[in-house]
C-alpha positions as CSV (number, residue, x, y, z in Angstrom):
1,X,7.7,24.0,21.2
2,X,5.9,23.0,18.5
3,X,8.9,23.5,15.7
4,X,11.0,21.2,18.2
5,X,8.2,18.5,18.2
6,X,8.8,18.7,14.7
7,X,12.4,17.9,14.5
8,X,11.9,15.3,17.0
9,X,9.3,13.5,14.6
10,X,11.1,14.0,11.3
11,X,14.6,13.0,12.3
12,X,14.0,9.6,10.9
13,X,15.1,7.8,14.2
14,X,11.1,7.9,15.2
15,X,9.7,7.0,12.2
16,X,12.6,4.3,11.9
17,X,11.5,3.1,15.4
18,X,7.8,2.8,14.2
19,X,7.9,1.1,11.1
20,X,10.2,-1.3,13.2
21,X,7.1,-1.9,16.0
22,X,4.6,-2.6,13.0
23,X,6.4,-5.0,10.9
24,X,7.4,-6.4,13.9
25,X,4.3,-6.7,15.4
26,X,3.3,-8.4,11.6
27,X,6.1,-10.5,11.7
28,X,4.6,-12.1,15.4
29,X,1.7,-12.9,13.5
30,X,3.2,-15.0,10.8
31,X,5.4,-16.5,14.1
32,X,1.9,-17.2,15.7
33,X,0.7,-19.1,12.9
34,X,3.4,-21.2,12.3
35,X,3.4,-22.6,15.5
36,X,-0.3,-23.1,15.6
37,X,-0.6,-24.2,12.3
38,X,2.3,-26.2,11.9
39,X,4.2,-27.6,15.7
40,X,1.1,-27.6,17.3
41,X,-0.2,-30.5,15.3
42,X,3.1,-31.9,15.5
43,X,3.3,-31.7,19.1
44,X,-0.4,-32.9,20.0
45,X,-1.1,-36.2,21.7
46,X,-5.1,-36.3,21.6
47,X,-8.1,-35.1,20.5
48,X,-8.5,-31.2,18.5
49,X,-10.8,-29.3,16.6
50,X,-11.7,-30.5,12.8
51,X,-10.1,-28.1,10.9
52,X,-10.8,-27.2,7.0
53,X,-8.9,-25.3,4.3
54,X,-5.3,-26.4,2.5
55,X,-3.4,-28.9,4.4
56,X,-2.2,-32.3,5.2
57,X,-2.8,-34.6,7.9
58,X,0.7,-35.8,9.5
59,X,-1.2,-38.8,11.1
60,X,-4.3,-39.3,9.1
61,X,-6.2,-41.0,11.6
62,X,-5.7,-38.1,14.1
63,X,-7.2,-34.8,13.9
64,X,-4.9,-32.9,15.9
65,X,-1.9,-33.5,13.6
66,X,-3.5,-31.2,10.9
67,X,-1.1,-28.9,9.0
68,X,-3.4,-26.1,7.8
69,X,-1.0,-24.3,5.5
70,X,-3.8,-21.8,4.2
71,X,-3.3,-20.0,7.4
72,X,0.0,-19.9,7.2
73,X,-0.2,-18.5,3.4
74,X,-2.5,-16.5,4.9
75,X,-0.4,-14.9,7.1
76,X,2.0,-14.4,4.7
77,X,0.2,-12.1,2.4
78,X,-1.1,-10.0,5.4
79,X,2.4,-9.4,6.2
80,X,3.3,-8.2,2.8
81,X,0.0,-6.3,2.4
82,X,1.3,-4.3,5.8
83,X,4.6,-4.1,5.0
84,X,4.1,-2.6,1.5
85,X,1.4,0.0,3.1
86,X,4.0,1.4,6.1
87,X,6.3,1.3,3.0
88,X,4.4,3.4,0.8
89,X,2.7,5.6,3.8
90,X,5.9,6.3,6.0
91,X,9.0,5.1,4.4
92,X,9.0,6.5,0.8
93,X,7.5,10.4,1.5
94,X,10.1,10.3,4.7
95,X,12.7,9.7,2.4
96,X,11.5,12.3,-0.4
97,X,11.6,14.4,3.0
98,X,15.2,13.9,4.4
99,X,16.1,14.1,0.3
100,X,14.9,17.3,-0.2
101,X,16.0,18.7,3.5
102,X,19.5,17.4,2.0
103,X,19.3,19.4,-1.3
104,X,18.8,22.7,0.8
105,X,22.6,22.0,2.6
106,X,25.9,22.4,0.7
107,X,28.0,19.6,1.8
108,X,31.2,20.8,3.1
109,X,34.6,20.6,0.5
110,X,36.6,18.0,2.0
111,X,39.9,19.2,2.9
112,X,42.8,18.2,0.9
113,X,45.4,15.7,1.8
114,X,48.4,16.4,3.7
115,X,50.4,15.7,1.2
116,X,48.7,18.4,-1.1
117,X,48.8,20.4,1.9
118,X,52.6,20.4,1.9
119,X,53.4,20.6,-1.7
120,X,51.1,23.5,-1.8
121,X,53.4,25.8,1.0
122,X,56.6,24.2,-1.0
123,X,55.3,26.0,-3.6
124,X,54.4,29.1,-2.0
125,X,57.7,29.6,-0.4
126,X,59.6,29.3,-3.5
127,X,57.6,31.8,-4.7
128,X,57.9,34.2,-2.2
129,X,61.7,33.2,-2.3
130,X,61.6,34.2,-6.1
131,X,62.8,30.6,-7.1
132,X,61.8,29.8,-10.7
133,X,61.7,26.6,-11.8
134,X,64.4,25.6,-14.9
């Protein structure tokens, strides 16, 4: 039970599957941001919270219509920061994994052409026939 829990894990598929779910779930993130930091001001009517950091005011007499792009930069590099840890934590040993599960399989010859195929018993029945050639 255990060895087949094993396949199931290192087939790549599930591994595959969860790096998608975490850069994903960084990827909302940096979605989330951009709408907070950046539509929402553009979007609001009244009133909203003082907010500090980089940024621009689209209206500078309103508040609310603060672009705060050091949230957005922000989100950014904690996107990276988690994409280059699954990277370096899952991805690269996985793939030294499936490499050197490869390296213990011969691949198969691949079978000639048909052409090849059909010279080659041309050849053998002239043989057998005791044709030589001039």
């Amino acid at each position: 039970m255990l060895k087949g829990f094993k396949e199931f894990i290192m087939r790549g598929n599930v591994v595959d599957l969860a790096v998608a779910v975490v850069i994903g779930g960084a990827f909302a993130a940096i979605v989330n941001t951009v709408v907070s930091a950046i539509i929402t001001p553009v979007l609001n009517a009244t009133g909203g919270a003082e907010t500090s950091g980089l940024g621009f005011f689209i209206l500078s007499d309103r508040p609310d219509t603060y672009v705060n792009l050091s949230e957005i930069i922000n989100a950014v590099i904690v996107f990276l920061i988690t994409a280059a840890v699954v990277y370096l934590i899952f991805v690269v040993p996985m793939n030294k994994y499936q490499e050197r599960r490869k390296r213990g399989q011969e691949p198969e010859p691949e079978a000639p052409d048909e052409n090849i195929i059909l010279l080659q018993e041309i050849r053998d029945l002239l043989k057998t026939q005791g044709t030589t050639r001039p």
